[in-house]
N, C-alpha and C positions, 0 to 999 in steps of 0.2 A: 143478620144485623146490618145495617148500612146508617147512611147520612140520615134519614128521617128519624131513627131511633136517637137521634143526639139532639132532636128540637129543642130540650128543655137546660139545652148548653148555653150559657153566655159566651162570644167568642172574647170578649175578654177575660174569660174563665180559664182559657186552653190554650196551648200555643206558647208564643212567645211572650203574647202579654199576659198570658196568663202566671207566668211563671215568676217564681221566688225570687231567681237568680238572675239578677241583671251584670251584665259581663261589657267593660269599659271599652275595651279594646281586645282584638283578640288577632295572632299572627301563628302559619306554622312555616312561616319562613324561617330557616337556621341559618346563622350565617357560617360559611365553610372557607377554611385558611388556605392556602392555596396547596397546602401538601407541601410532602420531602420526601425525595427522591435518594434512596440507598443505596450505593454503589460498592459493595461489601462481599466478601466472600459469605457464603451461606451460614457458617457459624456467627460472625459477628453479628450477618444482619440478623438474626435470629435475637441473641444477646442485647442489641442496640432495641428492639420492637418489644423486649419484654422486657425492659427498663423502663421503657416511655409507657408502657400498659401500667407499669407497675407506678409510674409515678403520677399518672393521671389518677390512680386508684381504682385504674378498670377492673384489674385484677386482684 
């Protein structure tokens, strides 16, 4: 099967234009905080990361 077998395609059938879904804008930029920096003995900082998990609802 190749290109010749699709002669009886409209290209505005396929594709982009072809499609249902038209999309206004689109980004997969995220924007990122600058971070924080823990300076903790290994219990707390443990304690302090699964507070902020917990309260962002990661976990």
């Amino acid at each position: 099967m190749g290109t010749n077998d699709l002669k009886d395609l409209d290209d505005k059938d396929i594709g982009l234009a072809g499609s249902p879904t038209k999309i206004a804008k689109a980004s997969d930029k995220v924007r990122k905080g600058a971070g924080e920096q823990i300076n903790k003995d290994p219990k707390e900082s443990v304690d302090y990361i699964m507070s902020k998990l917990l309260e962002k609802h990661v976990i």
